[in-house]
C-alpha positions in Angstrom: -10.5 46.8 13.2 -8.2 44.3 12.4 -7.6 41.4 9.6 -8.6 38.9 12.0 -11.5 40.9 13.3 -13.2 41.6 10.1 -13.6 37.7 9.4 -17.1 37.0 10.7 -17.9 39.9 7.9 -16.9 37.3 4.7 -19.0 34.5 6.8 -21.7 35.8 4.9 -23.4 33.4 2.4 -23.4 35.8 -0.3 -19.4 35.0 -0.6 -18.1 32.5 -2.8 -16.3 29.8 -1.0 -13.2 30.4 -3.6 -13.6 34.0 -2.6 -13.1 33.0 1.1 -10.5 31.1 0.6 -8.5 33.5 -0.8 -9.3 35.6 2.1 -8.1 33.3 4.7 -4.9 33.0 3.1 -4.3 36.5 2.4 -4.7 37.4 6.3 -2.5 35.0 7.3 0.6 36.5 8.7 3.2 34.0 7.9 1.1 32.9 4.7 0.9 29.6 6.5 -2.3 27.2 5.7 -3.3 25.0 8.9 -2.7 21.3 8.0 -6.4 20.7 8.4 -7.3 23.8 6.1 -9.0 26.3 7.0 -12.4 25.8 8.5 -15.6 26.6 6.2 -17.5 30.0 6.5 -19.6 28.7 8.8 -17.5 28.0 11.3 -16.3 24.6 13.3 -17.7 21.7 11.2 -20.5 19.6 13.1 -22.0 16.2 12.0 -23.4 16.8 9.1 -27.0 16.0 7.8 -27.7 13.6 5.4 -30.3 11.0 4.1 -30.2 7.6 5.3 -33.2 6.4 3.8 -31.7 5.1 0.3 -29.3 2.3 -1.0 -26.3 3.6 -2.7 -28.2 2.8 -5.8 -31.2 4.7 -4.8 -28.8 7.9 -4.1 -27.4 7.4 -7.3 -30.5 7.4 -9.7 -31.4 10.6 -7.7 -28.0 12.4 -8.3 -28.3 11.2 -11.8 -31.6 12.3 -12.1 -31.6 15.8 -10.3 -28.3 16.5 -12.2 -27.5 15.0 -15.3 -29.9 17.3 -17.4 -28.8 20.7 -15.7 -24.8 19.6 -16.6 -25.4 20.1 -20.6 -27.5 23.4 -20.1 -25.4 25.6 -22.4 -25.8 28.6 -19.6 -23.7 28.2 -17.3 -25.1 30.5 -15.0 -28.3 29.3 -15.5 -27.0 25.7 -14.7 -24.7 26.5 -11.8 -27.6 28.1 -9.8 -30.0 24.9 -10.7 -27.4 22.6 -9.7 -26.9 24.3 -6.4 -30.7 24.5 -5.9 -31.1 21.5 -6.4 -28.1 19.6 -4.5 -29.7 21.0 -1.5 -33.4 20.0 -2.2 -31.2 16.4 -2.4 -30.8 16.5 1.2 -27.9 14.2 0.7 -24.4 13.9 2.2 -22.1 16.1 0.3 -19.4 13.3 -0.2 -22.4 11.2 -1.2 -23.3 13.8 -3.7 -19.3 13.9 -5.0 -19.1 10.0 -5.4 -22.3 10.0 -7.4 -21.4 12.5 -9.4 -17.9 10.6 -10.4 -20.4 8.0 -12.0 -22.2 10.4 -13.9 -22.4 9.9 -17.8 -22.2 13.3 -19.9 -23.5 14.3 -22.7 -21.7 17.7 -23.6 -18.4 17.5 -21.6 -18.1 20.9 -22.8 -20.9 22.5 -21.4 -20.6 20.2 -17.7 -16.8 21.7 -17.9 -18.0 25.4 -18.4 -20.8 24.6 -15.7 -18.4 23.1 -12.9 -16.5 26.3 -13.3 -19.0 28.4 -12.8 -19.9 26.6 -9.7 -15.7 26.8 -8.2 -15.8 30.4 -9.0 -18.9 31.2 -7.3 -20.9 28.9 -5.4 -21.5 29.7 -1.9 -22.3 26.1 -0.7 -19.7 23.2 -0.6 -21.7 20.3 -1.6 -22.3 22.2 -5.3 -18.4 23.4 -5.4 -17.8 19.7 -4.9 -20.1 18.8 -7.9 -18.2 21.2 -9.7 -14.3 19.8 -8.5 -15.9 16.2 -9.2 -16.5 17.2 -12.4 -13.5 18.8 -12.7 -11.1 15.5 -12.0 -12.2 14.3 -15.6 -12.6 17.9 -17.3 -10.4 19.8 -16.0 -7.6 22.0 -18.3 -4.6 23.8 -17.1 -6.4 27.3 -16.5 -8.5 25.8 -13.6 -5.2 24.7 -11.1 -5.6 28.3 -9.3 -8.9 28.1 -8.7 -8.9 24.3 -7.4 -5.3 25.5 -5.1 -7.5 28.3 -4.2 -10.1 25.8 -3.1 -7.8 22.9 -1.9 -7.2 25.3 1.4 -11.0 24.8 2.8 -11.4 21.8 5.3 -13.4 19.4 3.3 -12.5 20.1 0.1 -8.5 19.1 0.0 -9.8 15.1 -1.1 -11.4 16.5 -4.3 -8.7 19.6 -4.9 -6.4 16.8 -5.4 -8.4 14.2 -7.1 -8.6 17.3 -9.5 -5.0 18.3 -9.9 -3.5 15.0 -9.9 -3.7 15.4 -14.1 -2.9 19.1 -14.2 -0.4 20.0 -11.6 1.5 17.4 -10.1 3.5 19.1 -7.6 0.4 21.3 -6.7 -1.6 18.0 -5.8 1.6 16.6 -3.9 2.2 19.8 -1.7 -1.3 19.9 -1.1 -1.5 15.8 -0.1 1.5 16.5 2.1 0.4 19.6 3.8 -2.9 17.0 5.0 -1.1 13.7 5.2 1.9 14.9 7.2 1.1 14.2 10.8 4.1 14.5 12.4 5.0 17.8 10.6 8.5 16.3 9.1 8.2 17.4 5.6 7.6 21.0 6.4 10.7 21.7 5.6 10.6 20.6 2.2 7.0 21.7 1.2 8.4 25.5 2.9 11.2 25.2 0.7 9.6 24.0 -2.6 7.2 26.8 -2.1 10.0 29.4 -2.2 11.6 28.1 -5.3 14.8 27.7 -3.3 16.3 24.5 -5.1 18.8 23.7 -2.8 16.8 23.9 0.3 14.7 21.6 -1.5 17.6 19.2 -1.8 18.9 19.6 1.7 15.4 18.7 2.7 15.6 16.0 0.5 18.1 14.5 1.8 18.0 14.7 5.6 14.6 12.4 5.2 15.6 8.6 6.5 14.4 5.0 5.9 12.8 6.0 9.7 11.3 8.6 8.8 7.3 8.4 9.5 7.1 10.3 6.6 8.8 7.8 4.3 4.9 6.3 3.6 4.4 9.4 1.9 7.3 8.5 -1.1 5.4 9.7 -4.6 4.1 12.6 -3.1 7.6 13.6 -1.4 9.0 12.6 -5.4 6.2 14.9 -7.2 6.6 17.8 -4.5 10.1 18.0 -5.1 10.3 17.2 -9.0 12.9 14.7 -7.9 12.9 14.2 -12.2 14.4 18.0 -12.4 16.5 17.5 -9.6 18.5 14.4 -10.8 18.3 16.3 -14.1 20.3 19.4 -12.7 22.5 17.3 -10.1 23.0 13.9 -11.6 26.2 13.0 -9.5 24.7 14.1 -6.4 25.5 10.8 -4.0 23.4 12.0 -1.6 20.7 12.5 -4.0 21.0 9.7 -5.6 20.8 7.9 -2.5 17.7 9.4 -1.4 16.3 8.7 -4.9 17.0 4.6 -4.5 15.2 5.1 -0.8 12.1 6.5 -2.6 11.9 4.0 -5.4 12.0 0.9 -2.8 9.3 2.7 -1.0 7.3 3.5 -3.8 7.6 -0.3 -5.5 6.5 -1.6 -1.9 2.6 -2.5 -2.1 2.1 -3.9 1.4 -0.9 -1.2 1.6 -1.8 -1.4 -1.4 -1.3 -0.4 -5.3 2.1 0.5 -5.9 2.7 4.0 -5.5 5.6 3.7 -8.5 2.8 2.6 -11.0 0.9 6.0 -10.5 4.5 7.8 -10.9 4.5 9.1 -14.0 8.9 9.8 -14.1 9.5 6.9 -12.6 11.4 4.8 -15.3 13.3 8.4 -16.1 14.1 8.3 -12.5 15.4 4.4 -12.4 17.3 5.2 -15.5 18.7 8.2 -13.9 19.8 6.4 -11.0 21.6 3.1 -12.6 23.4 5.5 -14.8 25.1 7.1 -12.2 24.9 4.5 -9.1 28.5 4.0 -9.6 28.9 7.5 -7.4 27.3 5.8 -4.8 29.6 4.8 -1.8 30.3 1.5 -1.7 28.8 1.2 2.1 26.5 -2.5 2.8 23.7 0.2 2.9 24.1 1.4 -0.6 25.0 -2.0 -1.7 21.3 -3.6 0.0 19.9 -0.3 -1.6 21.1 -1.2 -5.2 20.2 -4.8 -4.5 16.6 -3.8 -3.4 16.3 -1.5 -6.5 16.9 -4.5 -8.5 14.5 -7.0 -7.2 12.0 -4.5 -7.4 12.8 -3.8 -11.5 13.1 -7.7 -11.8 10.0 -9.4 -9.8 8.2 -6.6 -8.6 5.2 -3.6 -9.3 8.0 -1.7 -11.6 8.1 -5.0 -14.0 4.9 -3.4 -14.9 5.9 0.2 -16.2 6.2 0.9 -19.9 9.5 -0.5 -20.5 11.4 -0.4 -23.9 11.9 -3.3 -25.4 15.1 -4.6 -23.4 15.2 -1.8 -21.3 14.7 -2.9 -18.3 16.7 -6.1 -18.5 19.6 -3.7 -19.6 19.5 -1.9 -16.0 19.5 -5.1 -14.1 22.2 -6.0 -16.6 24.0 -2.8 -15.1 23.2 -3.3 -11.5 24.2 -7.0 -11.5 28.5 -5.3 -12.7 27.7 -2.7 -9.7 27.4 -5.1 -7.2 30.0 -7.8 -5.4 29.4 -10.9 -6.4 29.4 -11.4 -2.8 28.8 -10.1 0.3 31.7 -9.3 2.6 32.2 -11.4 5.5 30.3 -10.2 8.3 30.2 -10.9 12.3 26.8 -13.3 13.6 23.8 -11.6 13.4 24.7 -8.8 10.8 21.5 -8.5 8.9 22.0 -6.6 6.5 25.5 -9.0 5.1 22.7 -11.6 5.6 20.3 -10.5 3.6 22.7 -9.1 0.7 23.8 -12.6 1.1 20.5 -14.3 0.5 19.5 -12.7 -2.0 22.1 -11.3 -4.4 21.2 -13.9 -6.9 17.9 -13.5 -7.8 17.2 -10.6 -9.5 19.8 -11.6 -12.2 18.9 -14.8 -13.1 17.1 -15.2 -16.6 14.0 -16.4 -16.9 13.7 -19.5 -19.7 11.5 -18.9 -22.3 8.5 -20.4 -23.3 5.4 -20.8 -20.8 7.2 -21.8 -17.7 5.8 -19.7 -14.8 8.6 -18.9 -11.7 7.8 -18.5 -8.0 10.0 -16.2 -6.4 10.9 -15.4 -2.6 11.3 -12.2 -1.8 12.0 -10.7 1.7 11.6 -7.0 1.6 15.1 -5.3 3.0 14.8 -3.1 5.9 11.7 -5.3 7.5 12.4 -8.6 7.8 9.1 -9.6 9.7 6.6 -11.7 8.6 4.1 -9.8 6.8 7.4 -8.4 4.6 8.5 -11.9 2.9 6.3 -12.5 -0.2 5.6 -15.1 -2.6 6.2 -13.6 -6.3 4.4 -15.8 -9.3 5.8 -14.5 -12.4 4.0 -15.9 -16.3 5.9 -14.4 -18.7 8.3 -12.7 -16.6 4.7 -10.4 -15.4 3.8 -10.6 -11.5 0.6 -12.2 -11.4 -0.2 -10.8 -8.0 0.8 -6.9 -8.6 -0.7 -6.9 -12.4 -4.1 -8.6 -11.3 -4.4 -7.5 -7.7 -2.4 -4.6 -6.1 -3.7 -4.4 -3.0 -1.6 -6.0 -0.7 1.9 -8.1 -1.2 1.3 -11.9 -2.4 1.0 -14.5 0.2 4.2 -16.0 2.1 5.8 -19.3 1.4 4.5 -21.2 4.3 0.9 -20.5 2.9 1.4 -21.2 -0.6 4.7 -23.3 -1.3 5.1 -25.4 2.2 1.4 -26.3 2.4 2.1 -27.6 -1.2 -1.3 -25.4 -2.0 0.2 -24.9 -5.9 0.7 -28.3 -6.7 -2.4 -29.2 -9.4 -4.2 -32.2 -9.3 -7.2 -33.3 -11.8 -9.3 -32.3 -9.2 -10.1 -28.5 -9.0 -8.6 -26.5 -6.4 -9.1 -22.6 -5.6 -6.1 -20.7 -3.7 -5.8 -17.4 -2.4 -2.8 -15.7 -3.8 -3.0 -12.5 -1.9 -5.4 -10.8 0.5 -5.6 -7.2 0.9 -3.5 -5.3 3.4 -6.3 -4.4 5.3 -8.1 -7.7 5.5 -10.0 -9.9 2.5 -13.6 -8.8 5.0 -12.4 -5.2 4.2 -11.2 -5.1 0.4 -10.8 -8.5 -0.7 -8.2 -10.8 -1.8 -7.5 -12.8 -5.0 -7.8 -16.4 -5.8 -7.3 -18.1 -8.9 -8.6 -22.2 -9.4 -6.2 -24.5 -10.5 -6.3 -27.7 -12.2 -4.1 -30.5 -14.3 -5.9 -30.9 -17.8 -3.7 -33.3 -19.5 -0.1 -32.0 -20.1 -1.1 -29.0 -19.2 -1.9 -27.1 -15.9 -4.4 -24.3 -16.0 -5.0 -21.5 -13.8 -8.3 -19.9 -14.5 -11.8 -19.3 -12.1 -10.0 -15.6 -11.2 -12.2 -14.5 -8.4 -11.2 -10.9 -6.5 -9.3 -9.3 -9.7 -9.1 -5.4 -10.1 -10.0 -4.9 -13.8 -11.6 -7.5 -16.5 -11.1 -10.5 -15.8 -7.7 -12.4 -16.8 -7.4 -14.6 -19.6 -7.0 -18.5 -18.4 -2.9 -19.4 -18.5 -2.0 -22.5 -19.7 1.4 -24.3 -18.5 3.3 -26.6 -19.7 3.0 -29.7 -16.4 6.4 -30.6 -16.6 7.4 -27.3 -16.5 5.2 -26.3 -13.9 5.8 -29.3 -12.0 10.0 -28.9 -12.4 9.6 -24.8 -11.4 7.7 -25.7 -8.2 9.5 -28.6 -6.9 12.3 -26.4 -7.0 10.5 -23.0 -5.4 9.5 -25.4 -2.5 13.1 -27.1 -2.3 14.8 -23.5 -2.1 15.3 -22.0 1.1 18.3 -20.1 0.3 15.8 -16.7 1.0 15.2 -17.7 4.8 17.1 -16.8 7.7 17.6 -19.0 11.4 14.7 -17.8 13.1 12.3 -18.1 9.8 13.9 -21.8 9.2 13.4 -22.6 13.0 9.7 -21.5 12.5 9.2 -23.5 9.3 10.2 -26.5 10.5 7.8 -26.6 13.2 5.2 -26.0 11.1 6.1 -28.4 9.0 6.8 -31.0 11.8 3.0 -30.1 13.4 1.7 -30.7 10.1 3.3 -34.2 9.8 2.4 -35.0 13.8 -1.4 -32.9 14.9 -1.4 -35.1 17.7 1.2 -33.6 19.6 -1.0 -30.4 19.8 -4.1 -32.3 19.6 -3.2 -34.3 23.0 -3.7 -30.7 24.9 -6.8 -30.3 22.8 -4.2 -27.5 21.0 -4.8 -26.6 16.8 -1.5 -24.8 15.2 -3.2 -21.4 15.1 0.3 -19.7 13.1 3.9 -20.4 13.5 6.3 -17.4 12.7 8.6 -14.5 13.4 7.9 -11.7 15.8 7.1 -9.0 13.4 9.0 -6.8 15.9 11.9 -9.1 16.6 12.5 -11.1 14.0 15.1 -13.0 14.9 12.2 -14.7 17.5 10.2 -17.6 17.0 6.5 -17.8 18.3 3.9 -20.6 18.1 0.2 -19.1 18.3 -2.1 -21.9 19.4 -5.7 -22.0 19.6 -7.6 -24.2 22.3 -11.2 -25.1 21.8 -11.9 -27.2 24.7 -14.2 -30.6 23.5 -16.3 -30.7 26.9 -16.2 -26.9 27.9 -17.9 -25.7 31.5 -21.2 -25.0 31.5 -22.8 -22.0 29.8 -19.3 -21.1 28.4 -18.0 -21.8 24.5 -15.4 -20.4 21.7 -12.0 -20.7 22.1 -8.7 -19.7 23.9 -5.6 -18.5 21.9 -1.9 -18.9 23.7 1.3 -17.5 22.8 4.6 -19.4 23.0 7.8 -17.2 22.4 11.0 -19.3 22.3 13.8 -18.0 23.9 16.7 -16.6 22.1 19.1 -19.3 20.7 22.0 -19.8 18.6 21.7 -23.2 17.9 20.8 -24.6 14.5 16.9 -24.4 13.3 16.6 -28.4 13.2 17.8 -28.6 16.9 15.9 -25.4 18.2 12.6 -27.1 15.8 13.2 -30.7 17.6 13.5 -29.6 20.9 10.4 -28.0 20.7 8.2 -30.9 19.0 9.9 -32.9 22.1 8.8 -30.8 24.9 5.2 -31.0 23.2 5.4 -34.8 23.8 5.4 -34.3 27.5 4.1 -30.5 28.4 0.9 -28.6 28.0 1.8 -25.5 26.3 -1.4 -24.2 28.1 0.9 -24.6 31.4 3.9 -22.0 30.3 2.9 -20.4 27.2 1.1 -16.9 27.2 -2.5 -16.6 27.3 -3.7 -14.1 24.3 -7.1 -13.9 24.9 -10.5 -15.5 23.2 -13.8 -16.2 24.5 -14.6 -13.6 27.8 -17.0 -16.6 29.5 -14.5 -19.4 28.6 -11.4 -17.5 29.8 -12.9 -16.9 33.5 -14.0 -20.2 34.0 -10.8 -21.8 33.0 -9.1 -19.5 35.2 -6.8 -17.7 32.7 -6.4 -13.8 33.2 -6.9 -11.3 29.9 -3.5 -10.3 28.6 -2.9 -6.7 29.9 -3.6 -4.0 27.5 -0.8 -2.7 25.6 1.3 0.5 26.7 0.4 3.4 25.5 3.1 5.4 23.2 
């Protein structure tokens, strides 16, 4: 009988799952674990059952309830068996049981730590293992990161495997969040090679990965996996290494989905360090020189302001990157981006911040995506960004939205902004807001609402400063290139005139880039017709893409304020879709669906 024959045999529930695991592995013949783990004992997964009769507060006084006095039994045999009894009698969810048990509050940590062994080791049933790796993400030690790899290779339990060895074995957790995160398989390479020791595979796998890569997203992890720390360590004047290490620190300061990876990165000013020491071996290509640029703006304005700097430390490194770079950019041919954007913004990572309360709003547009959702609006107090400090959930709000709509400006009368909403909508995971208000000579920001953490302290500024600093963030448009100025200036010339949209019962829905082209303008319009047909309601949204054009943002802006004079946009724009009932009666088709990739 063979290997792969004989598995129905450890199916039995009388094996531990950690037991099984090791199993599965062992008859593997290439050693290889599936990306999706291997399946549970009891075969293909199906929809599992699970109480929906209580509020998450409910389930949690039951976990608390059922659990809490079995976790500082002193026999932990005696507990693990009641806790597995009695997360069954639960009848609960087993990731309901996991969260709950994140929340618990224990009394002897040492006897819940000898207990949520006991249950790794050898429960039989994956909801009690997962009490015991819960438990395990705040107790674990050193001696438990076999038994959690062990158990990391079981479908279902990767999630808390690396929640556990996050604080005990870096690289394990990252090899194990790559094997599952990896969809499009790029990084096997690099996981086959860190898992054979062979360091220079490592590198050359290193190395190959590209700004295109889809695997890019996945920068701390590819960093931990590969110990990029040791690396630079043991190859400092690597170029192509040190290349590669720029790449991932952009990509890990970026927080357009969320918390900056760099702040949960525990080498990472070792690794900026290591980089502006030996940047100078970098090529002096415009991709390096946007690299080191990028680097900068980052240690200046962005999430890695907020690492444990020395005292000086950081502004020495800019300090080094400002001598690295030209003091301009060459001269480039029309439409070269990247001399554009070098261009743009070479200055602002090097300028020094006065001192004193004076708070700074800074443009940023992200390289390498010069759509809309990648130009930002940094606040700074203190030299700290407000938004990645308080928030870190998404980037900070563009300029249009918060400088050109003169939102900022303070008044005696109260008035609440959104800063920044979270990257996957404010419905989904909020966004933060902040009140602000002239109180005398001073202008105070305070009301936080949508905060991760306790809630900030008021900041006081000085009003002329404020006033002085903002006049001049809304004046400066140094950061914006034709097509963004083009789209500005509609907006802005909309805002001054609604009735030339109002005329064709039009509202300025948003006025941008194409996020895929963005050196085009478009003009999303909403229609909400005041006597709709009968039985029909809502609203239409159109679509009006300006052709490519060289000419200079005021012109292109005019012409199109003109033609809004005379035409219906309704006539030649692109209908986008809206209200089914509406739509029909009105006579406009739905958009086609989008091809499928």
């Amino acid at each position: 009988m063979s290997a792969r024959e004989e598995r129905p045999a450890l199916s039995s529930r009388t094996t531990s799952l950690y037991d099984y695991a090791l199993f599965r592995h062992g008859i593997e013949p290439d050693g290889a674990v599936p990306r999706k783990g291997f399946p549970l004992p009891d075969g293909p997964p199906s929809p599992e059952p699970g109480r929906t009769d209580l509020t998450w507060q409910q389930a949690q006084a039951e976990v608390t309830d059922a659990l809490t006095p079995l976790l500082s039994d002193p026999d932990p045999v005696r507990a693990a068996e009641a806790v597995h009894r009695r997360v069954g009698e639960l009848g609960l969810h087993r990731r309901t049981v996991r969260a709950h048990t994140a929340r618990l509050t224990l009394t002897d940590e040492d006897a819940a730590r000898r207990t949520a062994r006991q249950l790794i080791r050898t429960s039989t049933d994956a909801a009690a293992v997962g009490v015991g790796m819960t438990l395990l993400i705040r107790l674990g030690e050193p001696e438990d990161v076999p038994w959690l790899k062990a158990l990391g290779m079981l479908r279902g339990l990767e999630d808390a495997a690396i929640a556990a060895l996050d604080p005990l074995d870096r690289q394990a957790a990252a090899l194990l969040y790559i094997r599952c995160r990896d969809r499009s398989g790029e990084l096997t390479p690099l996981t086959d090679a860190v898992a054979s020791g062979d360091t220079d595979a490592t590198r050359s796998a290193l190395v190959s990965l590209t700004d295109e890569s889809e695997a890019m997203w996945l920068g701390r992890r590819i960093a931990e996996a590969a110990d990029l720390n040791g690396l630079l360590r043991a190859r400092p004047q690597d170029a192509e290494l040190l290349a590669l290490t720029g790449r991932l620190l952009h990509r890990m300061a970026d927080q357009q989905d969320g918390r900056a990876d760099i702040l949960g990165y525990p080498p990472a000013r070792a690794v900026y360090e290591a980089l502006v020491r030996h940047a100078d071996r970098l090529p002096p290509t415009p991709e390096h020189r946007s690299l080191l640029l990028s680097v900068a703006l980052d240690l200046h304005s962005g999430p890695a302001v907020l690492l444990n700097w020395r005292p000086g430390r950081r502004r020495a490194l800019l300090d080094a990157l400002d001598g690295l770079l030209p003091a301009t950019a060459p001269e480039s041919v029309p439409g070269d981006r990247e001399a554009d954007w070098f261009r743009r913004n070479r200055h602002l990572p090097f300028a020094r911040a006065e001192d004193g309360d004076r708070p700074r709003w800074e443009v940023v547009v992200v390289h390498g995506s010069a759509d809309s959702c990648a130009v930002e609006t940094r606040i700074l107090a203190d030299g700290v960004p407000l938004v990645a400090a308080l928030f870190g959930k998404g980037r900070g709000n563009p300029p249009e939205y918060l400088l050109d709509s003169g939102r900022l400006r303070a008044a005696p009368e109260p008035r609440e902004v959104q800063l920044a909403e979270a990257y996957c909508t404010e419905g989904c995971c909020g966004a933060l807001y902040v009140t602000i208000r002239r109180d005398g000579d001073e202008v105070v920001w305070d009301g936080w609402r949508g905060a991760v953490g306790p809630p900030p302290p008021p900041y006081r500024f000085d009003a002329a400063a404020y006033d002085a600093e903002l006049a001049r963030a809304e004046r400066d448009h140094s950061w914006c290139w034709p097509a963004r100025s083009t789209a500005r200036l509609i907006a802005a010339g909309l805002r001054e005139r609604p009735e030339l949209t109002a005329r064709w019962e039009l509202s300025q829905h948003w006025v941008g880039t194409d996020w895929r082209d963005p050196d085009s303008v478009v003009l999303h319009l909403r229609h909400e017709p005041s006597a709709p047909p009968p039985g029909t309601g809502g609203s239409l949204y159109f679509q009006w893409q300006l052709p490519d054009d060289d000419g200079p943002p005021r012109d292109r802006a005019a012409a199109v304020l003109r033609r809004l004079e005379t035409d219906d946009p309704k006539a030649f724009a692109t209908f986008g879709g809206g209200n089914d009932e509406l739509a029909q009666a009105l006579g406009y088709r739905p958009p086609p669906p989008a091809p499928q990739t």
